[in-house]
N, CA, C and O atoms as a GROMACS GRO file, in nm:
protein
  276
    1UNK      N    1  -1.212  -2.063   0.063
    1UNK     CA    2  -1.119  -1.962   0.022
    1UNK      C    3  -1.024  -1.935   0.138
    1UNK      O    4  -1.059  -1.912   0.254
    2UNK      N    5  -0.895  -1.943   0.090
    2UNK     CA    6  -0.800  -1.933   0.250
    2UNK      C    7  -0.711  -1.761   0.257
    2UNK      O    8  -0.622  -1.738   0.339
    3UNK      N    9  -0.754  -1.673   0.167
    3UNK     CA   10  -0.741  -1.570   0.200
    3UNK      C   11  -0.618  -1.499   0.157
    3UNK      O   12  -0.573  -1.385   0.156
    4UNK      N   13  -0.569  -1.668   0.107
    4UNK     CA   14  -0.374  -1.617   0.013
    4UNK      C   15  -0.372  -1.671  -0.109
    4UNK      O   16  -0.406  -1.781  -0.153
    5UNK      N   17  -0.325  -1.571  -0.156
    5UNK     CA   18  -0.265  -1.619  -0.276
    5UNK      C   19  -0.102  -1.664  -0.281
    5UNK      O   20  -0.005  -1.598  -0.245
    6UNK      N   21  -0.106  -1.798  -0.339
    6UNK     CA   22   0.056  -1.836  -0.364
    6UNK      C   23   0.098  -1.774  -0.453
    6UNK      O   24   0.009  -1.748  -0.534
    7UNK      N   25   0.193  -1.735  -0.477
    7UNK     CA   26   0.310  -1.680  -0.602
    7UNK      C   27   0.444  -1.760  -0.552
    7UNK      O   28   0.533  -1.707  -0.485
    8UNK      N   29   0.442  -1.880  -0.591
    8UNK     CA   30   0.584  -1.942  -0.606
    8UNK      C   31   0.654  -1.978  -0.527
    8UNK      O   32   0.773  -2.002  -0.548
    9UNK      N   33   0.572  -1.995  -0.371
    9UNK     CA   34   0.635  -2.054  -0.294
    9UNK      C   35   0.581  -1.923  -0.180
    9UNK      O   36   0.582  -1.938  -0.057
   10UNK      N   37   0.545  -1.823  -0.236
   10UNK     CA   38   0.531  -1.668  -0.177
   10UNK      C   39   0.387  -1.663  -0.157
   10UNK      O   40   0.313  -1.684  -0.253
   11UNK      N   41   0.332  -1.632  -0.018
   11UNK     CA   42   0.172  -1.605   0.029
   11UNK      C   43   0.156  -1.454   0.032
   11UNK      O   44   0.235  -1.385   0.096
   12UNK      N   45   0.060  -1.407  -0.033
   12UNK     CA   46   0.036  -1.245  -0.079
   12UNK      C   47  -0.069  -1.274   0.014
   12UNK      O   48  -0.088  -1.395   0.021
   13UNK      N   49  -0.151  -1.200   0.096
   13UNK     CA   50  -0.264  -1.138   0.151
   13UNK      C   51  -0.336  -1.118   0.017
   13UNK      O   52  -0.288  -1.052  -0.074
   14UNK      N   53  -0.502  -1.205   0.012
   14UNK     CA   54  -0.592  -1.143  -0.054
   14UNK      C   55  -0.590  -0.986  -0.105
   14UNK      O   56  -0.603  -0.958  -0.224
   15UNK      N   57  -0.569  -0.858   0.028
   15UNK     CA   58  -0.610  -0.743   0.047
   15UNK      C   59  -0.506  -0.674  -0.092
   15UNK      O   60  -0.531  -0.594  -0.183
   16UNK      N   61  -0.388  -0.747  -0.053
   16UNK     CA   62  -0.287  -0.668  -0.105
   16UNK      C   63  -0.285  -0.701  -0.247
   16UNK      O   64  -0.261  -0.612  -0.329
   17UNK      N   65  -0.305  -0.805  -0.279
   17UNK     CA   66  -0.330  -0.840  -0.391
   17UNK      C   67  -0.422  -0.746  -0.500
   17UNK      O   68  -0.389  -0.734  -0.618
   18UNK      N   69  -0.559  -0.672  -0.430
   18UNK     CA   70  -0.653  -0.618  -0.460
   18UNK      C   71  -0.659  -0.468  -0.446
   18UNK      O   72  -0.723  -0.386  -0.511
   19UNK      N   73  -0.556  -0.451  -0.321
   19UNK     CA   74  -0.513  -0.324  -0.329
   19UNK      C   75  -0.439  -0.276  -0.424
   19UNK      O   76  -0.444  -0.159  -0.459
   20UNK      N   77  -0.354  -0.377  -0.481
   20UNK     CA   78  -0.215  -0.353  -0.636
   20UNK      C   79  -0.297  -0.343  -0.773
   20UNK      O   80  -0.263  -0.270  -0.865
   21UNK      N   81  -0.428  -0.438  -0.774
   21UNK     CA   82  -0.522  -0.394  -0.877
   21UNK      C   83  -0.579  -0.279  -0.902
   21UNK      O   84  -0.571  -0.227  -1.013
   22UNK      N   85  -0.658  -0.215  -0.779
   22UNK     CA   86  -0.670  -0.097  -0.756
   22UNK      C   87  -0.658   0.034  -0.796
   22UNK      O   88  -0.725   0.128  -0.836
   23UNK      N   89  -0.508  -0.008  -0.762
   23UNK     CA   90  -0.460   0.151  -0.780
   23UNK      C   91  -0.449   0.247  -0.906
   23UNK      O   92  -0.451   0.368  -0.926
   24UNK      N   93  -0.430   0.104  -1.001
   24UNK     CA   94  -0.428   0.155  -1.146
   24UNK      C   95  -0.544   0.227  -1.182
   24UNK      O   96  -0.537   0.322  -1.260
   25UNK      N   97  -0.676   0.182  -1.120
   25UNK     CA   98  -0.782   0.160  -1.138
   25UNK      C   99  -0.832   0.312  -1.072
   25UNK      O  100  -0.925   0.377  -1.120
   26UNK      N  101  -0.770   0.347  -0.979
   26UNK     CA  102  -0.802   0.458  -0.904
   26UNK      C  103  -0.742   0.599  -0.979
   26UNK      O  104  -0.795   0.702  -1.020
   27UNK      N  105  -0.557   0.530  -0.974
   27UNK     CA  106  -0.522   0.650  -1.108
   27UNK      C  107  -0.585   0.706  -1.258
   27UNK      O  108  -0.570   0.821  -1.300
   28UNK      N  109  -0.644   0.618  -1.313
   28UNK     CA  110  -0.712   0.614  -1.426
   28UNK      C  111  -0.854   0.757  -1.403
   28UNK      O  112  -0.892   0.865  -1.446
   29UNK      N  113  -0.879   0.663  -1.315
   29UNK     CA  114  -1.032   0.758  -1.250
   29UNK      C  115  -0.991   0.929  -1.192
   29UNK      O  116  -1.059   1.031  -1.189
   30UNK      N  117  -0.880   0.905  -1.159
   30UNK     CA  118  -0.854   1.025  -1.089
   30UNK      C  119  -0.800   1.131  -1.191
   30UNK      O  120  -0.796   1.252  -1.169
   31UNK      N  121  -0.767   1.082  -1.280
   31UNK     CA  122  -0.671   1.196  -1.446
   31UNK      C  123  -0.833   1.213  -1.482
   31UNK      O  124  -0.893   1.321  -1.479
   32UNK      N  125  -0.871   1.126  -1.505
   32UNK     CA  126  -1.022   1.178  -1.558
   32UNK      C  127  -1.092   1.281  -1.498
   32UNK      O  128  -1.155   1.370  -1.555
   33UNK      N  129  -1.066   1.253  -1.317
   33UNK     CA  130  -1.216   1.395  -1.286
   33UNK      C  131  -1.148   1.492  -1.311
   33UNK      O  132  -1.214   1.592  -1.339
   34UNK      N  133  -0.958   1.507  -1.312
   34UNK     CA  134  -0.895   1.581  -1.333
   34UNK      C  135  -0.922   1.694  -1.479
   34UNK      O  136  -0.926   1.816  -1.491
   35UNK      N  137  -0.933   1.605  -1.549
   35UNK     CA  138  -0.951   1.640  -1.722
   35UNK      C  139  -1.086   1.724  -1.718
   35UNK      O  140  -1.107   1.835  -1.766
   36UNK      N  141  -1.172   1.639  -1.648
   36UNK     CA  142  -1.336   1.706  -1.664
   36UNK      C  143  -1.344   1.858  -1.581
   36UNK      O  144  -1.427   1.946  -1.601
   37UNK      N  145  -1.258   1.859  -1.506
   37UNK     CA  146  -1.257   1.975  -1.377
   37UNK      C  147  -1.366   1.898  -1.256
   37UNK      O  148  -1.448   1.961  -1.189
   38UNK      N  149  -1.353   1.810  -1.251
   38UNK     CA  150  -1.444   1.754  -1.142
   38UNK      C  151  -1.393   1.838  -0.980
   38UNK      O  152  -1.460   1.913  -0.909
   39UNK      N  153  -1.291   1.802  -0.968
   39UNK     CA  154  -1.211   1.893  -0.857
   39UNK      C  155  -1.257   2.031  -0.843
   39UNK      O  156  -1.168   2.106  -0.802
   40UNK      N  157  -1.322   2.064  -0.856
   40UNK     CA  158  -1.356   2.261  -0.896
   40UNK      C  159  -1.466   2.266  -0.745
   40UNK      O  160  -1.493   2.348  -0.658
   41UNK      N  161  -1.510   2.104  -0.783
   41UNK     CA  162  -1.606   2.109  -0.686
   41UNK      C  163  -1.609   2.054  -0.569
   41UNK      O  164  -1.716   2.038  -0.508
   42UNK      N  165  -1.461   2.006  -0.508
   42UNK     CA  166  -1.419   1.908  -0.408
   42UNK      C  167  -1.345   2.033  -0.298
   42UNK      O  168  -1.274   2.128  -0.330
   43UNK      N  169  -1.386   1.995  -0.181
   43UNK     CA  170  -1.342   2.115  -0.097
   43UNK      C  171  -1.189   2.041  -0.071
   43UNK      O  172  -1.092   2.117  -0.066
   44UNK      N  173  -1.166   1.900  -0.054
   44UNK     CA  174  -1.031   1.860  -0.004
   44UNK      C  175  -1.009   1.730  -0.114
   44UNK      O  176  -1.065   1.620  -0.116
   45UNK      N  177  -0.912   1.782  -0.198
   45UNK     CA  178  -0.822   1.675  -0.287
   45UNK      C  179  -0.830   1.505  -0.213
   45UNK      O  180  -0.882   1.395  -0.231
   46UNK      N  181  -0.754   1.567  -0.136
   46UNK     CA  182  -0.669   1.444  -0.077
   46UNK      C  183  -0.744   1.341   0.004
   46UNK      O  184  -0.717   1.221   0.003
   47UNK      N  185  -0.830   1.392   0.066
   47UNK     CA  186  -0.912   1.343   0.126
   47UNK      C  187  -1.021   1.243   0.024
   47UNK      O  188  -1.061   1.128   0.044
   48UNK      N  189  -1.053   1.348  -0.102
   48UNK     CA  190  -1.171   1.300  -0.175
   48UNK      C  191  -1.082   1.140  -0.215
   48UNK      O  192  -1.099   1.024  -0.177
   49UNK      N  193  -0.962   1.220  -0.329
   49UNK     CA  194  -0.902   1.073  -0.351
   49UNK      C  195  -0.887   0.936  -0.259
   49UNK      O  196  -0.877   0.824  -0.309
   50UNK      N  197  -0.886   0.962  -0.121
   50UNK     CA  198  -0.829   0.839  -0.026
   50UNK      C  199  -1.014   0.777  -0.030
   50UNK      O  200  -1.026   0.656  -0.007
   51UNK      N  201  -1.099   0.829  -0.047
   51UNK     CA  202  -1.217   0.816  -0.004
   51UNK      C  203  -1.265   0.740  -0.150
   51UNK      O  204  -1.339   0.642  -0.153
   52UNK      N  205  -1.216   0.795  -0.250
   52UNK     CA  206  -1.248   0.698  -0.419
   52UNK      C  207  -1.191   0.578  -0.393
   52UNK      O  208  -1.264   0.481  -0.376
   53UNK      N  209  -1.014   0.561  -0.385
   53UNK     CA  210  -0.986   0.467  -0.309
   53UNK      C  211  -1.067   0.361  -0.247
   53UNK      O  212  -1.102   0.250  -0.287
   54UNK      N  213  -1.089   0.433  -0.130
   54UNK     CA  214  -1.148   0.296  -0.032
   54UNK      C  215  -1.261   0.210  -0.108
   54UNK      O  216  -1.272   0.087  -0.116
   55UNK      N  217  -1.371   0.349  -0.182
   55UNK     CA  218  -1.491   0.269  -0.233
   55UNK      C  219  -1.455   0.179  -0.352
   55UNK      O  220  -1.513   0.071  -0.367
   56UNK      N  221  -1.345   0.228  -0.451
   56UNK     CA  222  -1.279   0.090  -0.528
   56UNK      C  223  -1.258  -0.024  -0.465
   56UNK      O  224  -1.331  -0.123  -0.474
   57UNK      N  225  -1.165  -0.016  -0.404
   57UNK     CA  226  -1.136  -0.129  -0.300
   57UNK      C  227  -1.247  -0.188  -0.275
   57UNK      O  228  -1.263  -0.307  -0.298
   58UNK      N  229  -1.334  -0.118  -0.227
   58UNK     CA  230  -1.458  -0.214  -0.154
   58UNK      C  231  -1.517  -0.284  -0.280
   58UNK      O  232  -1.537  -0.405  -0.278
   59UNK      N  233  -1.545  -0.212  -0.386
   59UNK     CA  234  -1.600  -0.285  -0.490
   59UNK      C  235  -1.518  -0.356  -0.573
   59UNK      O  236  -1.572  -0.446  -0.638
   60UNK      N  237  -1.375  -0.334  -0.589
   60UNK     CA  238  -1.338  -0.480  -0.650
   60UNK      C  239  -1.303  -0.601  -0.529
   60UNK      O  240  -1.248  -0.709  -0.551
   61UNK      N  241  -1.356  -0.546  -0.384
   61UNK     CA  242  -1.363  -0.680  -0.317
   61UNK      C  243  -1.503  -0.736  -0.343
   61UNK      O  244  -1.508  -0.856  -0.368
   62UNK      N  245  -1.610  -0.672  -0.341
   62UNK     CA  246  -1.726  -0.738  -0.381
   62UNK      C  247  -1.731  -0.815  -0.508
   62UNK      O  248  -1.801  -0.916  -0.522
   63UNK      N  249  -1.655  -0.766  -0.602
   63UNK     CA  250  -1.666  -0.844  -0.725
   63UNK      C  251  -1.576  -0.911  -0.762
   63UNK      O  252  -1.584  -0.947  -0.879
   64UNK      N  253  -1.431  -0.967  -0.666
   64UNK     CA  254  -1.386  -1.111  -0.696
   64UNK      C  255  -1.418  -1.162  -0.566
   64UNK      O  256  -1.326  -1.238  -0.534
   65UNK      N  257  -1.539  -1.154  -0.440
   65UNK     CA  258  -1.600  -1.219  -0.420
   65UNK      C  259  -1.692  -1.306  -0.544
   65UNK      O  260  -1.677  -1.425  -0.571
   66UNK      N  261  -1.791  -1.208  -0.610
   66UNK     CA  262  -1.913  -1.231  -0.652
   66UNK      C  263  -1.834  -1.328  -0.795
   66UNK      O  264  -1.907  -1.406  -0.855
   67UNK      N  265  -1.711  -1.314  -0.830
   67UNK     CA  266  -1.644  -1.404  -0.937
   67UNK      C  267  -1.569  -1.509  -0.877
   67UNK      O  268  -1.525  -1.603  -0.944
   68UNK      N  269  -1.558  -1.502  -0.807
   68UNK     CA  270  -1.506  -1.653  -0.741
   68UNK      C  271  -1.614  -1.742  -0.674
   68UNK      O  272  -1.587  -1.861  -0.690
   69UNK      N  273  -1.717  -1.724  -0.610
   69UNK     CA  274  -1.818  -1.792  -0.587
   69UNK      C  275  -1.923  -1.848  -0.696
   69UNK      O  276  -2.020  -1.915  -0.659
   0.00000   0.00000   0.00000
């Protein structure tokens, strides 16, 4: 695995690639705890969100590891 993706002549960084998947993935999640009142119980927004974030990230890197191997 060399860590890029081509697009057309164009080398994307793996990361970024996975970071652009992500986010949708993070917005989705985040209207939801919104809807539930999950937040009622979060002392810092912003913080919590950057922290859902990262652990997405980490897990859709584990799992187009675990789908590409």
């Amino acid at each position: 695995m060399s860590g890029e993706i081509d697009v057309y002549g164009v080398y994307i960084p793996n990361l970024l690639a996975l970071m652009l998947l992500t986010l949708p993935v993070s917005l989705l999640l985040r209207r939801g705890l919104a809807r539930l009142g999950a937040y009622a119980f979060v002392w810092h927004r912003g913080l919590f969100d950057v922290a859902l974030y990262v652990l997405l990230l980490q897990g859709m890197s584990l799992l187009s590891q675990w789908w590409l191997s």
